[in-house]
C-alpha positions as CSV (number, residue, x, y, z in Angstrom):
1,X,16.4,-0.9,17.3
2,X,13.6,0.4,15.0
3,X,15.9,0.3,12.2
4,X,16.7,-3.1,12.8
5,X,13.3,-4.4,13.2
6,X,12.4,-2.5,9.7
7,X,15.0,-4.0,7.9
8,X,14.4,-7.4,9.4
9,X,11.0,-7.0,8.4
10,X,12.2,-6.0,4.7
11,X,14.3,-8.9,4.5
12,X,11.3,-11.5,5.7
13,X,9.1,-10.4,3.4
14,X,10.9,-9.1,0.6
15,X,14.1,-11.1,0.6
16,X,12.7,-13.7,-1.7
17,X,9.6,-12.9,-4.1
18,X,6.6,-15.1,-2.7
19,X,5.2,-14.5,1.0
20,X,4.3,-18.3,1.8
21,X,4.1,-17.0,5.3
22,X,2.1,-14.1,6.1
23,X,-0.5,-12.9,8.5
24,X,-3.5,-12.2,6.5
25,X,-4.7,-8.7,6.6
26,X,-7.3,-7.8,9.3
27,X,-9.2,-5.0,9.9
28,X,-10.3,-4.4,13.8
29,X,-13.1,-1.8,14.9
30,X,-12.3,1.3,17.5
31,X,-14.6,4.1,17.5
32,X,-15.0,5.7,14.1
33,X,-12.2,4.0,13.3
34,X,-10.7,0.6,11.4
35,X,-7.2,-0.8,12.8
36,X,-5.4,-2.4,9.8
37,X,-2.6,-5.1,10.2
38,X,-1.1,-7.7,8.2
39,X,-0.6,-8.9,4.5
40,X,-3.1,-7.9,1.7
41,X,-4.5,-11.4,0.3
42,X,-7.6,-12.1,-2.2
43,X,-10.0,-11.9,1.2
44,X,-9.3,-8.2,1.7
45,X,-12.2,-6.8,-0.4
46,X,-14.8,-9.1,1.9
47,X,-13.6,-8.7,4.9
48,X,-13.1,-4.8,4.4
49,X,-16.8,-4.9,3.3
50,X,-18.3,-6.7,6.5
51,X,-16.4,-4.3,8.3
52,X,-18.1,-1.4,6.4
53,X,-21.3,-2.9,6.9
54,X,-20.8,-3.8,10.9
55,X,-19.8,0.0,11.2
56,X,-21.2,1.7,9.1
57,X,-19.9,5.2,11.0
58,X,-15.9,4.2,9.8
59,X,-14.4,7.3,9.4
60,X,-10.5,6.5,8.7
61,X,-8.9,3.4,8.1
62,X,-5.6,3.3,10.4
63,X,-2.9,1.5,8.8
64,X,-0.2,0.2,11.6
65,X,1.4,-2.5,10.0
66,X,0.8,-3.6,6.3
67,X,3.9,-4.8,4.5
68,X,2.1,-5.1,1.1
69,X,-0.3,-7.6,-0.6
70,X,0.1,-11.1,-2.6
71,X,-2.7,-10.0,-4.3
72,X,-2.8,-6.9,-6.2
73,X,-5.6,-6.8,-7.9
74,X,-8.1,-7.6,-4.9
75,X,-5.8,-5.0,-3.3
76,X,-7.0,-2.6,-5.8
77,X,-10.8,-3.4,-5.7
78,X,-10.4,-3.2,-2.2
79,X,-8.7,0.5,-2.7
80,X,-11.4,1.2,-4.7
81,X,-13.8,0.6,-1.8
82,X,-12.4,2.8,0.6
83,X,-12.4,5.7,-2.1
84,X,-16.0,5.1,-3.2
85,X,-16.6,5.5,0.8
86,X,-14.8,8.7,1.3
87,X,-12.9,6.9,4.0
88,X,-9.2,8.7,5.4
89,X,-5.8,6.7,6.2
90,X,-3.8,7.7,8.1
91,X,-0.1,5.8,9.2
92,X,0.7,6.4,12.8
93,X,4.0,7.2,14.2
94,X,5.2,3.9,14.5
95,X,3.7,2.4,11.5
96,X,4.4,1.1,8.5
97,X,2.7,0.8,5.0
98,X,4.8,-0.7,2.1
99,X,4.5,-2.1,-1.6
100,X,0.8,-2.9,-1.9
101,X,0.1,-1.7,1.6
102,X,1.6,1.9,0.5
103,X,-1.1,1.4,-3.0
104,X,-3.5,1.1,-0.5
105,X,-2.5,3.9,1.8
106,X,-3.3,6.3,-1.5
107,X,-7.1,5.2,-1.3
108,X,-7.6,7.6,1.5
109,X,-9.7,10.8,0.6
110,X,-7.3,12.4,3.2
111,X,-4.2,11.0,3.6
112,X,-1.8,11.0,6.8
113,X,1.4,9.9,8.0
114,X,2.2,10.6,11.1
115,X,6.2,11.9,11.7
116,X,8.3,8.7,12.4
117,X,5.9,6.7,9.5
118,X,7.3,4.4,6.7
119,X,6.4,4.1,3.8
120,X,8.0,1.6,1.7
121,X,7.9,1.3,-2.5
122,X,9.8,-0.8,-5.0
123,X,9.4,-2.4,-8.1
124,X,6.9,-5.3,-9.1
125,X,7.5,-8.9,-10.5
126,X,5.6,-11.5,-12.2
127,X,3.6,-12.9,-15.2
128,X,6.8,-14.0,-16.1
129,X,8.0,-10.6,-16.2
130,X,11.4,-9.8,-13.6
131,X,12.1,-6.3,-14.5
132,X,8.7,-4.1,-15.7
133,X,11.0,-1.0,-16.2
134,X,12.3,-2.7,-19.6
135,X,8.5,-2.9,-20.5
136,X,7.5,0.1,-23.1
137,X,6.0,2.5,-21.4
138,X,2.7,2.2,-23.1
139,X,2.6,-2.2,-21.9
140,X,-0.9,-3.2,-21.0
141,X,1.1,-4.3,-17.4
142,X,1.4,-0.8,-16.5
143,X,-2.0,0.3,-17.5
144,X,-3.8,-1.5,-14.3
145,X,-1.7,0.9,-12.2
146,X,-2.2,4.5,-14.0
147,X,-5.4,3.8,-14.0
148,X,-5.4,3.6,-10.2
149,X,-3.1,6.3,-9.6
150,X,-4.9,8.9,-11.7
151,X,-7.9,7.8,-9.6
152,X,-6.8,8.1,-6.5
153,X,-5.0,11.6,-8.0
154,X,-1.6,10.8,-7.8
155,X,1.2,11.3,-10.6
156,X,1.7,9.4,-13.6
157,X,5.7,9.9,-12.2
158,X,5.0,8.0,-9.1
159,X,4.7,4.6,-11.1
160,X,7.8,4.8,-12.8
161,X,9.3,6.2,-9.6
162,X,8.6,2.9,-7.8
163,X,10.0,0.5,-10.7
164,X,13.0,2.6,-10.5
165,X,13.4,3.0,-6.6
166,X,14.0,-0.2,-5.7
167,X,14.1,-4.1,-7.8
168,X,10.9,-5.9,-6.7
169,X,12.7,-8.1,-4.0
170,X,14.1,-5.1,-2.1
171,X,12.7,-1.8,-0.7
172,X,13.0,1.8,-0.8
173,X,11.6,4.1,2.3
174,X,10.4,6.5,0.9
175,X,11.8,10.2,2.4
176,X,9.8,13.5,3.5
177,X,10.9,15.3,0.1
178,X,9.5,12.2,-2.1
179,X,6.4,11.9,-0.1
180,X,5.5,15.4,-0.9
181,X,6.8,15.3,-4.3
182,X,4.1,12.9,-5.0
183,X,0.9,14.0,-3.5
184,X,1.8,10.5,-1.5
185,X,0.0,12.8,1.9
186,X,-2.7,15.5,1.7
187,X,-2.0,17.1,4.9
């Protein structure tokens, strides 16, 4: 049944190449802790920050549910900000990060997905580009995303990994070898 809900949840969102319907991304206090859920949009950065600033003891930055972003570069700055507070992220057992959600995940100072955790990759689309992988390697497209993944301390390899893994309308989960191959956890 969990299979079946996953790929149902593939197909939704990444069947066709725009999410016209999505639940924005929310963030919801417990403890030391912030719940995440829902689609990264343009809001993510602010509402991340009044988060921050209502609770200012956040500690990790649980990620149940966030099947990517419409939005990559607020999805960045908003990466960014969890890095620059040394906050963790972890996946639970049952939850799944994927696309932008998964560039998020890789924010975390520590990062941890609990066994039974997806994590979802694939290529990217737009600017009127459909296939980045037939880019030269050295295309100012790429740059935005080596630049974060160096930050964040994750392999150059990763990135081309991901336009290779899947096309940008379809999804690869990611397995236990890849997700150590890739620094993708630090526990």
């Amino acid at each position: 049944m969990k299979k079946l809900i996953i790929f149902a949840l593939s197909l939704a969102l990444f069947g066709c190449n725009n999410l016209r319907d999505y639940e924005p991304v929310t963030f919801t206090v417990s403890d030391d802790t912030l719940i995440m859920n829902g689609v990264i949009d343009s809001n993510v950065k602010s509402k991340l920050q009044k988060a921050l600033n209502a609770s200012p003891k956040i500690t990790s930055i649980v990620m149940e549910n966030v099947e990517g972003s419409v939005d990559d570069e607020a999805n960045l700055e908003a990466a960014r900000l969890v890095r620059n507070h040394k906050l963790n992220t972890v996946i639970p057992s049952n939850g799944l990060v994927a696309s932008g959600g998964t560039d998020f995940f890789l924010s975390g100072t520590n990062r941890t997905a609990q066994k039974g955790a997806k994590i979802g990759v694939h290529s990217w689309a737009g600017e009127g580009i459909e296939d980045p992988v037939k880019l030269p390697r050295n295309h100012i497209e790429h740059q935005k995303y080596l630049r974060y993944y160096k930050e964040m301390g994750i392999p150059d390899e990763f990135y081309w990994y991901t336009l290779e893994s899947a096309p940008s309308n379809d999804m690869h989960w990611m397995t236990s070898s890849e997700i150590k191959k890739y620094n993708i956890t630090t526990e």
